[in-house]
C-alpha positions, 0 to 999 in steps of 0.5 A: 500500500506504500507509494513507494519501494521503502517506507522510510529514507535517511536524511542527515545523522549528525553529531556535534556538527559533524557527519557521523558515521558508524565505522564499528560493527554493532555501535549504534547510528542513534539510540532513542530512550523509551518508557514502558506502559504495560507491555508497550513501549513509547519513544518521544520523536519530533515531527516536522522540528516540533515536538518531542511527541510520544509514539508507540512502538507498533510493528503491527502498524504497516505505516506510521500513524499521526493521531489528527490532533497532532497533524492539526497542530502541525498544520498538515493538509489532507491530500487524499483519505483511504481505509484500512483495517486493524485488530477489531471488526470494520473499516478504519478512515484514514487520512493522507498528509504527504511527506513529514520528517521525524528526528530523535537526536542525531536521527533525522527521518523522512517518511514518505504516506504517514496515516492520520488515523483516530487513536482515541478509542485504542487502548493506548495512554491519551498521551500517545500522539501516534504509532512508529510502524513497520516501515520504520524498521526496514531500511536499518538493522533496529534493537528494541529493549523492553528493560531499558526499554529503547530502540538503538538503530543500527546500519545494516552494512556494519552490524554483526549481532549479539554472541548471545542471540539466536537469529530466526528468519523474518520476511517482510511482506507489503510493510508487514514483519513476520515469522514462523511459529509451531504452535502444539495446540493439544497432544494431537494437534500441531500445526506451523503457522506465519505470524505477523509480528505486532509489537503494538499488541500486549497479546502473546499469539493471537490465532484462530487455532486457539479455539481447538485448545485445551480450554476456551473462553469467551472474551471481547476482543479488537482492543486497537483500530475497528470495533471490538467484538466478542470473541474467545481465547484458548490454552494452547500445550506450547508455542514455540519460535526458533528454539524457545518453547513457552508452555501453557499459552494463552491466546485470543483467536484472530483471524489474522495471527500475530504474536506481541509483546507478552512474548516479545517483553522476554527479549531483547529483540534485534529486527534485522529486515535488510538480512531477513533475520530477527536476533532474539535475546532472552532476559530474566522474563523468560520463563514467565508464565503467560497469564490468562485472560484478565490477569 
C-alpha cells in the first residue's frame, strides 16, 4: 500500500556538527530512550522540528500513524483519505498528509504516506500522539529493549549481532514483519503457522487455532483500530519460535495471527529486515508464565 519501494529514507545523522558515521560493527547510528506502559513501549520523536511527541512502538502498524490532533497542530493538509483495517471488526478512515520528517537526536527521518488515523478509542495512554510502524524498521538493522526499554538503530552494512542471540528468519511482506511459529495446540494437534509480528499488541499469539485448545473462553476482543467484538481465547500445550518453547499459552483467536509483546517483553529483540533475520535475546522474563485472560 506504500507509494513507494521503502517506507522510510535517511536524511542527515549528525553529531556535534559533524557527519557521523558508524565505522564499528554493532555501535549504534542513534539510540532513542523509551518508557514502558504495560507491555508497550513509547519513544518521544519530533515531527516536522516540533515536538518531542510520544509514539508507540507498533510493528503491527504497516505505516506510521499521526493521531489528527497532532497533524492539526502541525498544520498538515489532507491530500487524499483511504481505509484500512486493524485488530477489531470494520473499516478504519484514514487520512493522507504527504511527506513529514521525524528526528530523535542525531536521527533525522523522512517518511514518505504517514496515516492520520483516530487513536482515541485504542487502548493506548491519551498521551500517545501516534504509532512508529513497520516501515520504520526496514531500511536499518533496529534493537528494541523492553528493560531499558529503547530502540538503538543500527546500519545494516556494519552490524554483526549479539554472541548471545539466536537469529530466526523474518520476511517482510507489503510493510508487514513476520515469522514462523509451531504452535502444539493439544497432544494431537500441531500445526506451523506465519505470524505477523505486532509489537503494538500486549497479546502473546493471537490465532484462530486457539479455539481447538485445551480450554476456551469467551472474551471481547479488537482492543486497537475497528470495533471490538466478542470473541474467545484458548490454552494452547506450547508455542514455540526458533528454539524457545513457552508452555501453557494463552491466546485470543484472530483471524489474522500475530504474536506481541507478552512474548516479545522476554527479549531483547534485534529486527534485522535488510538480512531477513530477527536476533532474539532472552532476559530474566523468560520463563514467565503467560497469564490468562484478565490477569
Amino acid at each position: 500500500m506504500s507509494k513507494t519501494s521503502t517506507g522510510i529514507a535517511l536524511v542527515a545523522l549528525s553529531l556535534g556538527g559533524s557527519i557521523f558515521s558508524a565505522a564499528v560493527p554493532t555501535r549504534p547510528i542513534a539510540t532513542v530512550e523509551g518508557k514502558r506502559e504495560g507491555k508497550l513501549i513509547f519513544v518521544p520523536l519530533r515531527v516536522n522540528g516540533k515536538g518531542p511527541f510520544w509514539f508507540c512502538v507498533d510493528t503491527g502498524a504497516s505505516h506510521t500513524v499521526l493521531d489528527p490532533v497532532l497533524a492539526r497542530e502541525l498544520h498538515l493538509k489532507i491530500i487524499e483519505s483511504s481505509a484500512t483495517t486493524g485488530t477489531g471488526q470494520g473499516d478504519v478512515p484514514v487520512d493522507h498528509v504527504g511527506p513529514i520528517t521525524i528526528a530523535s537526536g542525531s536521527l533525522e527521518l523522512k517518511v514518505p504516506d504517514p496515516w492520520v488515523i483516530d487513536l482515541s478509542k485504542v487502548p493506548i495512554p491519551k498521551w500517545t500522539r501516534g504509532l512508529l510502524g513497520a516501515e520504520f524498521f526496514e531500511g536499518y538493522v533496529v534493537e528494541l529493549n523492553p528493560e531499558r526499554p529503547s530502540l538503538q538503530f543500527y546500519d545494516p552494512a556494519t552490524y554483526t549481532k549479539s554472541p548471545n542471540a539466536t537469529s530466526i528468519p523474518l520476511t517482510l511482506e507489503n510493510h508487514r514483519l513476520l515469522i514462523t511459529a509451531r504452535i502444539e495446540v493439544t497432544d494431537q494437534k500441531v500445526v506451523e503457522h506465519q505470524l505477523r509480528v505486532d509489537t503494538g499488541s500486549e497479546d502473546s499469539v493471537a490465532d484462530d487455532i486457539v479455539k481447538e485448545g485445551r480450554e476456551v473462553r469467551e472474551t471481547v476482543l479488537g482492543n486497537g483500530l475497528g470495533k471490538d467484538f466478542k470473541g474467545y481465547s484458548g490454552l494452547v500445550k506450547a508455542v514455540q519460535i526458533g528454539p524457545f518453547r513457552f508452555t501453557e499459552v494463552w491466546g485470543p483467536g484472530a483471524p489474522r495471527p500475530a504474536v506481541g509483546m507478552e512474548i516479545f517483553r522476554r527479549f531483547t529483540t534485534v529486527f534485522d529486515v535488510p538480512h531477513g533475520a530477527m536476533h532474539l535475546e532472552p532476559n530474566e522474563h523468560l520463563a514467565d508464565a503467560v497469564p490468562a485472560p484478565g490477569q
